[in-house]
N, C-alpha and C positions, 0 to 999 in steps of 0.2 A: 718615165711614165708620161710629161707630157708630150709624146711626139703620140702617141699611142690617142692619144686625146685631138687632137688637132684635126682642122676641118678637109677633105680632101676634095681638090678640084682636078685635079690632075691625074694619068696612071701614076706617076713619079709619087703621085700625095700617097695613093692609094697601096704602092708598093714600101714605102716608107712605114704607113701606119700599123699595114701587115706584118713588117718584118718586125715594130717595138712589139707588136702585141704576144708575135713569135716568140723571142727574147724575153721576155714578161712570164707567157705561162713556159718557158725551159725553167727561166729565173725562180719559180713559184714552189718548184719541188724540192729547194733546198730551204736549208734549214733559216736562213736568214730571211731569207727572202717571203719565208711561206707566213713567218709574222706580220709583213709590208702590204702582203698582196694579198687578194681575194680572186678566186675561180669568175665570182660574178662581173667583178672590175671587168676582165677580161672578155669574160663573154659578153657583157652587155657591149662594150664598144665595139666588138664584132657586129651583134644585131644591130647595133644604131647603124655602122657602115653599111651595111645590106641595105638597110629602109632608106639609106642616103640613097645607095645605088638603083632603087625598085623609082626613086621618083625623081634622080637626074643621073641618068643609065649614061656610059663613057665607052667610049667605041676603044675595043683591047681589053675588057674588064667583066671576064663571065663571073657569074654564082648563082648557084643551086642550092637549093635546101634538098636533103633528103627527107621525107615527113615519116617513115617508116624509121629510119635511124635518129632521128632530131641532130642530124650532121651537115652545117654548114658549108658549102665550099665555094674557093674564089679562084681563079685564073686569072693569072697575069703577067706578060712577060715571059709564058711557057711556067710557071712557078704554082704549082697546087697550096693553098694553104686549107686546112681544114679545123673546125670547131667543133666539136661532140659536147652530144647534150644541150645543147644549145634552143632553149625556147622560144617560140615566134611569139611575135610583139603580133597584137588585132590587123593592123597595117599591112604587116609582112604575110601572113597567115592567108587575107583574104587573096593577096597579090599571088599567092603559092597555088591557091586553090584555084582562079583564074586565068592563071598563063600555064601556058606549054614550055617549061624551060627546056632545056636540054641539059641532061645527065651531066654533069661533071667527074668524072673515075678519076678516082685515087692514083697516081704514077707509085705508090710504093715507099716513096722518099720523105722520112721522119724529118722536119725540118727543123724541129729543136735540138737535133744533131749538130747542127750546127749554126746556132743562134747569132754569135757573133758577127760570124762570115758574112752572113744573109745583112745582117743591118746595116755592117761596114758598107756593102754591096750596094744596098737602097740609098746612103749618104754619098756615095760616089756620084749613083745616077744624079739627086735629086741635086749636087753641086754642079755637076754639068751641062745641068739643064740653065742654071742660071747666068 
């Protein structure tokens, strides 16, 4: 949980933090895990990242809100992750209402399919980086 928490300056941060948060809500709908964890845990450090991202924007790193669906989404890396149900913070809200973002479309691919993969993946990049 704390990588999921952790502050992101980098795509590498920001690929990293996506991929626990991914692994978190796969982790969430089994039986162990659904006692540990909370829906909100997760969404909420989705919305804090977006509000990171709306007032220190990273060049490689889209996200759209959809306001018709309250569906999150972030780009990165070619990698769709998405959030449902997910409530805008006053901040993010006025920032949605105000910009032109461009659409972010769903590629299809359930990524809690394969949670593991995905995180292994981000700790590869973010060693390499170092």
């Amino acid at each position: 949980m704390k990588a999921a928490q952790e502050k992101c300056y980098t795509l590498d941060d920001y690929f990293r933090c996506f991929s626990a948060l991914n692994l978190l809500n796969a982790a969430i709908k089994t039986p162990k895990w659904k006692k540990l964890l909370t829906y909100s845990f997760i969404k909420g450090h989705a919305t804090r990242l977006w509000t990171h991202c709306i007032y220190h924007p990273i060049k490689g790193l889209d996200f759209f809100y959809n306001i018709e669906e309250n569906v999150l989404y972030f780009r990165l890396y070619g990698v769709v992750f998405s959030y449902h149900n997910v409530t805008q913070n006053s901040r993010a809200q006025l920032f949605s209402e105000a910009s032109e973002q461009s659409p972010i479309v769903w590629p299809g691919i359930r990524l809690q399919r394969f949670p593991v993969e995905l995180w292994e993946l981000s700790m590869e990049s973010s060693s390499s980086q170092r």
